[in-house]
N, CA and C atoms as an extended XYZ file, in Angstrom:
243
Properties=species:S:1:pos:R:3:atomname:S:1:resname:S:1:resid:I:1 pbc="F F F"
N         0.842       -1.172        0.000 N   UNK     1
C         0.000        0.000        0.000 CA  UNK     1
C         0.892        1.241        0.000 C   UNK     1
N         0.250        2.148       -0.752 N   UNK     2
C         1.207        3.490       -0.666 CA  UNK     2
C         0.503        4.570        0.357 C   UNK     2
N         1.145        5.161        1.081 N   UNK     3
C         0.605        6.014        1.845 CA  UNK     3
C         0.133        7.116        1.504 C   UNK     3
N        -0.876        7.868        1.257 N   UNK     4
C        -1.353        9.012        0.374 CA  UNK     4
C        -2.349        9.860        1.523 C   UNK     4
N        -2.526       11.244        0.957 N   UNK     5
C        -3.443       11.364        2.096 CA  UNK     5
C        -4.072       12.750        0.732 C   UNK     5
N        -5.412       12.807        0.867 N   UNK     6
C        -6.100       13.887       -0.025 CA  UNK     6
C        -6.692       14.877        0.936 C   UNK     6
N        -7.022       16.409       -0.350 N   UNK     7
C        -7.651       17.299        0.148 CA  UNK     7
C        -8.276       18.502       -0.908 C   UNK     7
N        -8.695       19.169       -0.800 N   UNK     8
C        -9.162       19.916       -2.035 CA  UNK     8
C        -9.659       21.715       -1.981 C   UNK     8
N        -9.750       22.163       -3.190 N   UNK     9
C       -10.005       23.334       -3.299 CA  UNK     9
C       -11.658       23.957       -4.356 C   UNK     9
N       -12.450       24.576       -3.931 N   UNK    10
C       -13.323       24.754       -4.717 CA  UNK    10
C       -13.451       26.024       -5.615 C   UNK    10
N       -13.775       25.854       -6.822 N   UNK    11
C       -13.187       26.753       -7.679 CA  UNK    11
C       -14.861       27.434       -8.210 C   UNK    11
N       -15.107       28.876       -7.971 N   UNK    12
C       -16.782       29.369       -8.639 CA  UNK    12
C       -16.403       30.253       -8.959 C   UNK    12
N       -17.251       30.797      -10.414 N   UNK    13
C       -17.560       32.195      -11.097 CA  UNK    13
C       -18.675       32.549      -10.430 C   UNK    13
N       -18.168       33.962       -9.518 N   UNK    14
C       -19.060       34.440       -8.847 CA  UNK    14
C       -19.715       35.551       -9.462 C   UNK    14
N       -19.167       36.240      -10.598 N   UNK    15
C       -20.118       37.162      -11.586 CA  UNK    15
C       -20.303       36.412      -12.757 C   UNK    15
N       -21.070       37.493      -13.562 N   UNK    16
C       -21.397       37.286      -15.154 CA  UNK    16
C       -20.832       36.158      -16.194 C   UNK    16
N       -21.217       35.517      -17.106 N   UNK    17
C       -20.395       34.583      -17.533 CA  UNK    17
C       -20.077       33.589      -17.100 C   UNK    17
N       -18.935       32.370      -18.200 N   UNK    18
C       -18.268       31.719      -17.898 CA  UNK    18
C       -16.892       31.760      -17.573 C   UNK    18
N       -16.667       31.300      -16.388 N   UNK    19
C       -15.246       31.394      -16.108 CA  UNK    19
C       -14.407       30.118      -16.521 C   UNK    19
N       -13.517       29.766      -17.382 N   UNK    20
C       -12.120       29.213      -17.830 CA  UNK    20
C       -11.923       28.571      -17.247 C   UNK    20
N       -11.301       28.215      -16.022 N   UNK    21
C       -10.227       28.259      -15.402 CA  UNK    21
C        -9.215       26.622      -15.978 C   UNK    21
N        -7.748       27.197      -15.295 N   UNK    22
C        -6.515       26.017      -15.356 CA  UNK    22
C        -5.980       25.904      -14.294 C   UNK    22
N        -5.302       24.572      -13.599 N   UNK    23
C        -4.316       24.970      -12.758 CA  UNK    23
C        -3.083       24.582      -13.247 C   UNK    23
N        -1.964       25.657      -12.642 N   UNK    24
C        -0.563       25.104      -13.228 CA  UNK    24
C        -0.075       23.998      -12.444 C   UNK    24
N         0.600       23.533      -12.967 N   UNK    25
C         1.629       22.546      -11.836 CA  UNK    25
C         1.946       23.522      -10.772 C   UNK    25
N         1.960       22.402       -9.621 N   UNK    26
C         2.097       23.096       -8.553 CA  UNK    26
C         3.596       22.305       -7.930 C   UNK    26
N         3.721       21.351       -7.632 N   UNK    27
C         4.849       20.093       -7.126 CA  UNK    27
C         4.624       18.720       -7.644 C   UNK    27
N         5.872       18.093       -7.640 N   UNK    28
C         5.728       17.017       -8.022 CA  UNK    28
C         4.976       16.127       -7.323 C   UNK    28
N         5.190       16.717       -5.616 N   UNK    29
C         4.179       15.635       -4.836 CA  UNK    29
C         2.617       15.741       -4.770 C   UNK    29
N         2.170       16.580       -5.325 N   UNK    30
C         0.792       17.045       -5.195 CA  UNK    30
C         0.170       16.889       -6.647 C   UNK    30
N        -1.081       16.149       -6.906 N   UNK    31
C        -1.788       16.025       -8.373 CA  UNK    31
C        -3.023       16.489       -7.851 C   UNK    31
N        -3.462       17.169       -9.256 N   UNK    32
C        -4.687       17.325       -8.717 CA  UNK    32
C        -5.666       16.435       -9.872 C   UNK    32
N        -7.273       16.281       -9.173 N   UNK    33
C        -7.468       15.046       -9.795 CA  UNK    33
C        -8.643       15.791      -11.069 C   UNK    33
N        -8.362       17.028      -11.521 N   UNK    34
C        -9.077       18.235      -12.636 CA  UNK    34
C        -7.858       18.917      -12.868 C   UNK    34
N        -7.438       19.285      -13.756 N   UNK    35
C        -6.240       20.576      -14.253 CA  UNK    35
C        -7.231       21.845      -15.047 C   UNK    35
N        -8.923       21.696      -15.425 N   UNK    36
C        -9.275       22.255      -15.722 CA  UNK    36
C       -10.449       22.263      -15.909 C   UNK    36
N       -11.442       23.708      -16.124 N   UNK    37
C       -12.901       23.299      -15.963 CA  UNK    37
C       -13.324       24.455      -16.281 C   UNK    37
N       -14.651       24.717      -16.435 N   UNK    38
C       -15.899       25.860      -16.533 CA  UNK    38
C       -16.652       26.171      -15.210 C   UNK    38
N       -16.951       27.293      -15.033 N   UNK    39
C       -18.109       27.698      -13.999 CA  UNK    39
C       -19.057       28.835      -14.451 C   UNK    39
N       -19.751       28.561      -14.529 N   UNK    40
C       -21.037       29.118      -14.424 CA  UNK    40
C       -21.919       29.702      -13.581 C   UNK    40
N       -20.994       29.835      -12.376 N   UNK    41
C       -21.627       29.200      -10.859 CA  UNK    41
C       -21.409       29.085      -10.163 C   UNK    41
N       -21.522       27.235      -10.329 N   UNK    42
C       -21.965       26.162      -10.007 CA  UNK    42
C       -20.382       26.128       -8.970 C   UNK    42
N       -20.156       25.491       -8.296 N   UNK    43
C       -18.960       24.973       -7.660 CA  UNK    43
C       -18.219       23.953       -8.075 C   UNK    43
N       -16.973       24.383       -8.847 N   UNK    44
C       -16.346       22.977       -9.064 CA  UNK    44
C       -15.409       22.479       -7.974 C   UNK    44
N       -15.288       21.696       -7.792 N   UNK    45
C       -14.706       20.880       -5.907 CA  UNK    45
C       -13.139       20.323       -7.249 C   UNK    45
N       -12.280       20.533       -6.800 N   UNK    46
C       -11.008       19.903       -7.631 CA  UNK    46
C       -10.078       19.178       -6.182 C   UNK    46
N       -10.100       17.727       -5.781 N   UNK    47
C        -9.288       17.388       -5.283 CA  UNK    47
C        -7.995       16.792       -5.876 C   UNK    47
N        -7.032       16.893       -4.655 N   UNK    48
C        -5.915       16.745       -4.697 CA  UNK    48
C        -5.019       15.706       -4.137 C   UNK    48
N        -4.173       14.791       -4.510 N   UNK    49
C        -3.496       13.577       -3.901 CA  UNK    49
C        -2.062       13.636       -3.552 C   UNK    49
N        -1.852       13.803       -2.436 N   UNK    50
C        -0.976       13.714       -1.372 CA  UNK    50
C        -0.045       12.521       -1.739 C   UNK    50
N         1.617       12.459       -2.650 N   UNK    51
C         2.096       10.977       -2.444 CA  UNK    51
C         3.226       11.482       -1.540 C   UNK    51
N         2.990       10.855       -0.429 N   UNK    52
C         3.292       10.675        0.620 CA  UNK    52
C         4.479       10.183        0.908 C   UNK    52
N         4.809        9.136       -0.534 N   UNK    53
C         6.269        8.036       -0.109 CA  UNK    53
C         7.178        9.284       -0.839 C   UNK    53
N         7.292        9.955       -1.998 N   UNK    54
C         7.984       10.673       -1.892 CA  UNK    54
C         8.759       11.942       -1.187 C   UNK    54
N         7.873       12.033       -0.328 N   UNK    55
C         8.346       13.046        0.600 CA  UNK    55
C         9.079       12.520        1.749 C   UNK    55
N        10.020       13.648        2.272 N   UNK    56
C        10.725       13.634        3.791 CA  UNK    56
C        10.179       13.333        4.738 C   UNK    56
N        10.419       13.446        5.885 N   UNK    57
C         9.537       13.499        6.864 CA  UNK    57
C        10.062       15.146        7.481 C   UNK    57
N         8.739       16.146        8.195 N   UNK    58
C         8.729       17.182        7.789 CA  UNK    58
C         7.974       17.807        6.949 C   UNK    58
N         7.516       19.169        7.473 N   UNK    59
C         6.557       19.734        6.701 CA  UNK    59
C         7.076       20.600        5.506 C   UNK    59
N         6.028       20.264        4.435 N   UNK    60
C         6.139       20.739        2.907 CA  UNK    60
C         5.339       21.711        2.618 C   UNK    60
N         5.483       22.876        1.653 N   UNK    61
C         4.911       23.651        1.291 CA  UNK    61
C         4.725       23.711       -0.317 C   UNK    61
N         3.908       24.110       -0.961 N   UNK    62
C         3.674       23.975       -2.320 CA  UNK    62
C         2.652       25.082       -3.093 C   UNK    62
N         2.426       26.258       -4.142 N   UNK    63
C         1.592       26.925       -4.053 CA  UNK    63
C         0.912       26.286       -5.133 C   UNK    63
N        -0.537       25.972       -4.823 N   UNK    64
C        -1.335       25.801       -6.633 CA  UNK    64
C        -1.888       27.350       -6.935 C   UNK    64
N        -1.582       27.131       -8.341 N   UNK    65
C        -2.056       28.531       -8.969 CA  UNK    65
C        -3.310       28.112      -10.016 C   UNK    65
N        -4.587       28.962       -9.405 N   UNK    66
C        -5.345       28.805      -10.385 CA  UNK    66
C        -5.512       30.235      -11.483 C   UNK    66
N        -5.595       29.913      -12.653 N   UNK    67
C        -5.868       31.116      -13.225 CA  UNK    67
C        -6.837       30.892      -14.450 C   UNK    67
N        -7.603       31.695      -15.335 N   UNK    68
C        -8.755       32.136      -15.859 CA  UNK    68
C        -7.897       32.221      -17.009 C   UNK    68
N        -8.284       30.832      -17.819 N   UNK    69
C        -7.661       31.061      -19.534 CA  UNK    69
C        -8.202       32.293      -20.403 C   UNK    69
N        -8.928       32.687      -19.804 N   UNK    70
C        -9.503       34.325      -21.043 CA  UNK    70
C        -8.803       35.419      -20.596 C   UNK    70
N        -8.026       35.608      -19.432 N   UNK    71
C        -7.875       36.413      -18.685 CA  UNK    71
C        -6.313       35.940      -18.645 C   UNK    71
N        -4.985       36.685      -19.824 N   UNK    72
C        -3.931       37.505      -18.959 CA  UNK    72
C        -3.727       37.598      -17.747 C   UNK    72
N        -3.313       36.996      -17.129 N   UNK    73
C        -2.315       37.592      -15.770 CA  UNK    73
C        -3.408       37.349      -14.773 C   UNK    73
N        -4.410       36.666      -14.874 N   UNK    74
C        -5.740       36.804      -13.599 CA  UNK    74
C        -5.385       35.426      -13.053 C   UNK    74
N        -4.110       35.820      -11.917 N   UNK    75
C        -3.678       34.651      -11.223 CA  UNK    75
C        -4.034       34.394       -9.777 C   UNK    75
N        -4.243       33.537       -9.328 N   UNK    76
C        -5.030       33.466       -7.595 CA  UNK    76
C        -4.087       32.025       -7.117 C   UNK    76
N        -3.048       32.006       -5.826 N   UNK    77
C        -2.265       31.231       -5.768 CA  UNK    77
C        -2.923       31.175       -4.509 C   UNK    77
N        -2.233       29.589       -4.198 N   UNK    78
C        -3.122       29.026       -3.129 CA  UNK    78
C        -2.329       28.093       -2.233 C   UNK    78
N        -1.622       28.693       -1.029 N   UNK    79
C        -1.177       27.835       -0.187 CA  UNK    79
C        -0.844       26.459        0.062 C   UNK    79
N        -0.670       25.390       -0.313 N   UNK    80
C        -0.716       24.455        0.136 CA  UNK    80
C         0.248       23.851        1.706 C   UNK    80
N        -0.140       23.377        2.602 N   UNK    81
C         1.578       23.173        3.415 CA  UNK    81
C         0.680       21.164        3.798 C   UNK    81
């Protein structure tokens, strides 16, 4: 068994339109299980998988960046530890 541990981020267009969105790579230890989607809305939930055997022991930090493919430079980075 591999040791893994998940968690996630929810991604909404809170005005007008459809919103794009992508996420970039964030670390090698962290996948997420969507790299991309539409909102309307609606809430998209994008989780994320923790591989666990590659890491140290010790806490890790990692930023995911989501950003809005219609939208230049409309970047929103997101903590991970």
């Amino acid at each position: 068994m591999i040791p893994t541990t998940s968690g996630g981020i929810v991604i909404r267009n809170s005005g007008g339109g459809v919103l794009s969105w992508a996420i970039e790579e964030a670390c090698e230890w962290l996948t997420p299980h969507l790299t991309a989607g539409e909102s309307s809305g609606e809430i998209d939930s994008v989780l994320f998988q923790v591989d666990a055997v590659s890491l140290s022991n010790g806490d890790h930090v990692c930023t995911v960046t989501v950003r809005d493919v219609d939208v230049p430079g409309s970047l929103r980075e997101v903590p991970v530890t």
